[in-house]
C-alpha positions in Angstrom: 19.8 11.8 1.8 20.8 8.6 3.2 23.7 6.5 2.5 22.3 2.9 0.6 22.5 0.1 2.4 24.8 -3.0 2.0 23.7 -5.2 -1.4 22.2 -8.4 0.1 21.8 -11.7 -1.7 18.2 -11.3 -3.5 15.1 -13.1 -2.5 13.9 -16.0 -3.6 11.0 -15.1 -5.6 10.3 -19.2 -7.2 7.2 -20.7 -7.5 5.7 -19.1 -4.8 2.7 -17.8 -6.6 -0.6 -19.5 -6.2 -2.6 -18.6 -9.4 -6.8 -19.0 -8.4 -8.6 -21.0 -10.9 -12.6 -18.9 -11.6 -13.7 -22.2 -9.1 -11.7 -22.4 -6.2 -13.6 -20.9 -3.6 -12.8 -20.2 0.6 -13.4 -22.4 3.2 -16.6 -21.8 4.5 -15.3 -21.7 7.9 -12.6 -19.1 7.1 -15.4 -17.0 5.8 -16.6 -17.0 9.0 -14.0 -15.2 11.0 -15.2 -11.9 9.6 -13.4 -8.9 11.5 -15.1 -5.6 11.1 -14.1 -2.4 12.7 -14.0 -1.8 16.4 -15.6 -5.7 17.4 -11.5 -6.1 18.7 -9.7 -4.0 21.2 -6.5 -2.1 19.8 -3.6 -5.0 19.1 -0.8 -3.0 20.4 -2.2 -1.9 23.9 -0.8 -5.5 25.4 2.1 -4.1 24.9 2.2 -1.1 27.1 3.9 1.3 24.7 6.6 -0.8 23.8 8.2 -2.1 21.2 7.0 -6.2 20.0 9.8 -8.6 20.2 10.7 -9.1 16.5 12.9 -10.7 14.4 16.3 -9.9 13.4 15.7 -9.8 9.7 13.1 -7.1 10.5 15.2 -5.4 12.5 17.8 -4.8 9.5 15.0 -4.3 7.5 14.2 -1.4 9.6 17.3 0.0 10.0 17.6 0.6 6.1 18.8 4.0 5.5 16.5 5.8 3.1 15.8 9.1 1.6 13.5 11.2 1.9 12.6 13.8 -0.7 9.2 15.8 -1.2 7.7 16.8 -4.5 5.8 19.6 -5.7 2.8 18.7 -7.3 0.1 21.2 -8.4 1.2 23.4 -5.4 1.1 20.9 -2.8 4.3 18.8 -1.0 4.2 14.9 -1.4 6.6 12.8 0.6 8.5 10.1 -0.9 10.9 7.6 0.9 13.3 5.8 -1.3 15.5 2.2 -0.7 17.9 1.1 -3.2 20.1 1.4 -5.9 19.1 4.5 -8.0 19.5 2.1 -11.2 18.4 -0.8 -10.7 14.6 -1.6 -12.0 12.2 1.1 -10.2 9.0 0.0 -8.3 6.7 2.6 -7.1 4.3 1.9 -3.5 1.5 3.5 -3.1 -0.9 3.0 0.3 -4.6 2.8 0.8 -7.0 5.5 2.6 -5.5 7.3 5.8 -2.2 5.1 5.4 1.5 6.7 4.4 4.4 5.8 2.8 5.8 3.5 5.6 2.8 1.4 5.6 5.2 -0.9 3.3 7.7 -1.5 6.4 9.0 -4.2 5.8 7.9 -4.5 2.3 9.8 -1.9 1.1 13.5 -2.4 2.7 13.3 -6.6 1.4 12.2 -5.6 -2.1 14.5 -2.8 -2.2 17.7 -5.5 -2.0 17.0 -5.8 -5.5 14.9 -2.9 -6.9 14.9 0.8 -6.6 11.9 1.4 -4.3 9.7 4.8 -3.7 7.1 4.9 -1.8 5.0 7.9 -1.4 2.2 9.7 0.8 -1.0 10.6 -0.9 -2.0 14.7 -0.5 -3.6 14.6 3.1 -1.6 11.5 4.3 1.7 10.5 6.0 4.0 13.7 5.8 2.6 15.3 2.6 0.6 18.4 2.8 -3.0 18.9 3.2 -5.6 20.2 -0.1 -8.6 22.3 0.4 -10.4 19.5 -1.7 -9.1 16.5 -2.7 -9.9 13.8 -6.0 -9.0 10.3 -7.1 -7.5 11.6 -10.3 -5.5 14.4 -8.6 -4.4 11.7 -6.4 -3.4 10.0 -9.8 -1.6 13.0 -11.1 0.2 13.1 -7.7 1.5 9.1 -8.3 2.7 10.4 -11.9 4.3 13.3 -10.5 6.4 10.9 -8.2 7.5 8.9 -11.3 8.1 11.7 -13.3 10.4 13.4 -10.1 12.0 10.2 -8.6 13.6 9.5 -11.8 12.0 5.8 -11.9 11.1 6.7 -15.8 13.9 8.2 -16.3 15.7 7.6 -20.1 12.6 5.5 -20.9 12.9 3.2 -17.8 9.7 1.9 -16.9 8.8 0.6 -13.1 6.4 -1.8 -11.7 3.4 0.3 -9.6 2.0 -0.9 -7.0 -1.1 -0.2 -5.0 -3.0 -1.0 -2.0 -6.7 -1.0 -1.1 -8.1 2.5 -1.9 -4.7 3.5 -3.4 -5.9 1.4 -6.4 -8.3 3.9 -7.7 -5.7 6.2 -8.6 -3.1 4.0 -10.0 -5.7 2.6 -12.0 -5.7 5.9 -13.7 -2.6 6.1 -14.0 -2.3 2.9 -15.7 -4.7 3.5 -18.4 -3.4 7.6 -19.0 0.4 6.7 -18.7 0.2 2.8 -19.1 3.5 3.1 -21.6 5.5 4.5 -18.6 5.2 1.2 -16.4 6.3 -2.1 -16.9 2.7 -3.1 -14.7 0.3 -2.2 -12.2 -0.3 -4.5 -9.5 -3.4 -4.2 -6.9 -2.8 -5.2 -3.4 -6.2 -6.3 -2.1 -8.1 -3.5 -3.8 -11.4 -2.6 -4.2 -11.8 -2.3 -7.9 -15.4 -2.4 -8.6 -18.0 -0.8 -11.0 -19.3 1.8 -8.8 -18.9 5.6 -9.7 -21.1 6.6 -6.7 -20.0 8.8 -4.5 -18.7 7.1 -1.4 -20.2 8.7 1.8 -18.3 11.7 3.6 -16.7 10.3 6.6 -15.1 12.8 8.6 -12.2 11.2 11.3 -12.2 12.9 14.6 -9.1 14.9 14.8 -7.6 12.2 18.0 -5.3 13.6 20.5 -2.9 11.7 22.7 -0.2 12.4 25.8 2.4 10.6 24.7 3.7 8.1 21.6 2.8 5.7 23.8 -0.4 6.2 24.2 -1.1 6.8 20.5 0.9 3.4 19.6 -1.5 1.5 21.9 -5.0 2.9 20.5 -3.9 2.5 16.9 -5.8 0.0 14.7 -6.4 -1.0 11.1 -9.6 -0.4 9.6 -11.1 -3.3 8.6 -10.3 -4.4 11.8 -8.7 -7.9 12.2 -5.6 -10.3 13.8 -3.0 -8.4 14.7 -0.7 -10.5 12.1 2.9 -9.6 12.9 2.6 -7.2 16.0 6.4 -5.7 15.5 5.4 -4.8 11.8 2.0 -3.0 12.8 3.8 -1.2 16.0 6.5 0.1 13.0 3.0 1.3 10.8 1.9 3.1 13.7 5.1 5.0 15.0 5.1 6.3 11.6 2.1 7.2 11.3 1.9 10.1 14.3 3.8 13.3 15.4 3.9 15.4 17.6 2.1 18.7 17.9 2.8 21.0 20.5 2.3 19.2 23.7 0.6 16.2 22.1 0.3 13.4 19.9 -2.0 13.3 16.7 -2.0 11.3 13.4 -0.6 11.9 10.0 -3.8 12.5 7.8 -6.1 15.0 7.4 -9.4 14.1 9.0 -11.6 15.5 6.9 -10.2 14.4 3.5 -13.0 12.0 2.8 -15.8 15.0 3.2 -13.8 16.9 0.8 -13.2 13.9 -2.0 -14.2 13.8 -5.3 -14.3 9.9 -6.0 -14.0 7.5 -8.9 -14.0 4.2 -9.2 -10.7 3.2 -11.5 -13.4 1.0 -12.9 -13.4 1.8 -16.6 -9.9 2.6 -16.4 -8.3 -0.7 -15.4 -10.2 -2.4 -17.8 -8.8 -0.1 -20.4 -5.3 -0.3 -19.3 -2.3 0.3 -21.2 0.3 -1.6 -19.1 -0.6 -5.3 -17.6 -2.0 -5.8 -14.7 -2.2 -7.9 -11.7 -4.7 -8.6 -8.3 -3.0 -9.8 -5.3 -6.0 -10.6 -2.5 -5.8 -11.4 1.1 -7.5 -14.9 0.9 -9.1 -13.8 4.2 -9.7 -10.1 3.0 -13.0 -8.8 3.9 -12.4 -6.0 1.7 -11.9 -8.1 -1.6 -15.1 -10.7 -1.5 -15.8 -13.6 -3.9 -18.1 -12.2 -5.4 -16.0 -9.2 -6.4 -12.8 -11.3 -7.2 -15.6 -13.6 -10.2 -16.3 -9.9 -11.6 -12.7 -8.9 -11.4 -11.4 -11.9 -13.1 -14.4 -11.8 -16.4 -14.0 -8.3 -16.8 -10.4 -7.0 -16.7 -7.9 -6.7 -19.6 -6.5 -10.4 -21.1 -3.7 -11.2 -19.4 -4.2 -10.3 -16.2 -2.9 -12.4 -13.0 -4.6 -12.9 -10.2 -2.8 -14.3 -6.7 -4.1 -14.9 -3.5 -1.9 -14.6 -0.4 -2.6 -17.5 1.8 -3.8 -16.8 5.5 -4.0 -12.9 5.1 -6.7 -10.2 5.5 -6.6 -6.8 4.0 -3.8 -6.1 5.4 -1.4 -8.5 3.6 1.9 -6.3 4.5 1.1 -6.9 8.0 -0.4 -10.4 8.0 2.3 -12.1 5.8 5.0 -9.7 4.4 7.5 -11.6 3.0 5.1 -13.6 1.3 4.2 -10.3 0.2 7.2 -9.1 -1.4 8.1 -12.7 -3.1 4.8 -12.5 -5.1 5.9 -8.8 -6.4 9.4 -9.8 -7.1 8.0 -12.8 -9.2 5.3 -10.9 -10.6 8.0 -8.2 -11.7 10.2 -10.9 -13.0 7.7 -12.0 -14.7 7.1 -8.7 -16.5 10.6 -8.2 -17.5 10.4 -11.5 -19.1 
């Protein structure tokens, strides 16, 4: 277990928030730089295998001691990393499809100068074991598992969950089976829709590599698009690999999506029992107008929506510490 940190002075969370009226729409011309998956060559292989120049606050960021802890649930290991006081308000991270728990570098370390942060890897994903067969709502039992072990509920605390991308599905569930638990559920540029078909089985090729370096350079997001902050996406991929035997290889299981039962989280965000909030990449290709209109008319009274300005689907990587002031305000704003 690692030592905590310094406390730092907190962030500024103000009036940072840009609420989207059911009208505003996106510049026409912004919809036009539509990045799909493979059209760009890998960001990182400018860079040879080394590290991006970054920042110094990064830097510290990174060099946040944490702890690492794994949980039992139903039989199989889940990783969580943890920043931050142990009693200070609890917020839970969860990533999208083929991610891990450090997807929210630097996310994670900057909100944790306030809040207790745990951030976990899905069955399959990151450093937590691999299923035979995977689900959405065992994936939900696996995010209340992590509240229930991390102590983030403990004594009747109740912490702030959020999700990204496909990891909304689940915590979707978990907001309308253990809504009382949380103080909210917020929705990082997730696909929410009303759609209970089962998504296609996608099967990853199982990708070897000689070195870190090697792996680092090839790795890309999926959508693809800009690079956004190079030094934060180099960080997502180093923790994303390891090494087996002689090689390099990364941390998911390649077949989980052939061996997942799906749901939507449709019916069960609109039934929540905690509030809820949708944070989009105003440039997500992932989170479209038209899916934002049907968001907005059909989910629970209440509900914020936020768009992060100049993002894609990737919003920790594109603009992070815009990022983490919209969930510190939005988790102020809950406490409230």
């Amino acid at each position: 277990m690692g030592l905590h940190a310094p406390r730092r002075a907190a962030l500024t969370c103000g009036p940072i928030l840009r609420e989207l009226p059911m009208s505003e729409p996106k510049d026409p011309e912004q919809k036009k730089a539509s990045w799909t998956f493979r059209k760009v060559a890998p960001p990182l292989a400018v860079f040879g295998g080394t590290r991006p120049p970054a920042p110094e606050w990064f830097e510290e960021a990174l060099a946040m001691p944490y702890e690492q802890i794994f949980v039992d649930v139903e039989g199989c290991a889940i990783e969580t990393v943890a920043w931050g006081d142990p009693k200070a308000q609890g917020v839970l991270l969860v990533h999208g499809a083929m991610a891990h728990a450090h997807w929210w570098i630097p996310v994670a370390q900057l909100l944790a100068r306030q809040y207790r942060v745990v951030s976990m890897s899905l069955a399959g994903m990151g450093n937590s074991a691999r299923r035979e067969h995977y689900s959405v709502r065992q994936m939900a039992r696996e995010i209340q598992g992590v509240l229930e072990a991390s102590g983030l509920i403990e004594g009747g605390r109740r912490p702030a969950l959020v999700a990204h991308s496909f990891g909304g599905k689940p915590a979707a569930i978990v907001a309308h089976d253990h809504g009382e638990h949380l103080m909210g559920t917020l929705f990082v540029d997730s696909q929410i829709v009303e759609d209970n078909r089962a998504v296609s089985p996608i099967s990853y090729k199982r990708r070897e590599y000689a070195s870190e370096a090697d792996a680092v350079g090839r790795f890309r997001l999926a959508p693809d698009q800009p690079p956004g902050s190079p030094y934060v996406m180099d960080a997502i991929a180093r923790a994303g690999i390891r090494k087996d035997g002689d090689r390099w290889t990364w941390c998911f299981d390649p077949d989980l999506f052939r061996r997942l039962e799906y749901e939507s989280g449709w019916n069960e965000a609109r039934n929540s029992r905690c509030p809820l909030a949708f944070v989009r990449g105003e440039l997500s290709t992932i989170v479209d107008d038209t899916m934002l209109t049907k968001q907005k008319a059909s989910m629970p009274a209440g509900t914020r929506f936020v768009d992060i300005p100049t993002a894609h689907h990737h919003v920790m990587i594109d603009q992070p510490i815009a990022l983490t002031a919209t969930i510190c305000a939005l988790v102020e704003a809950w406490r409230n």
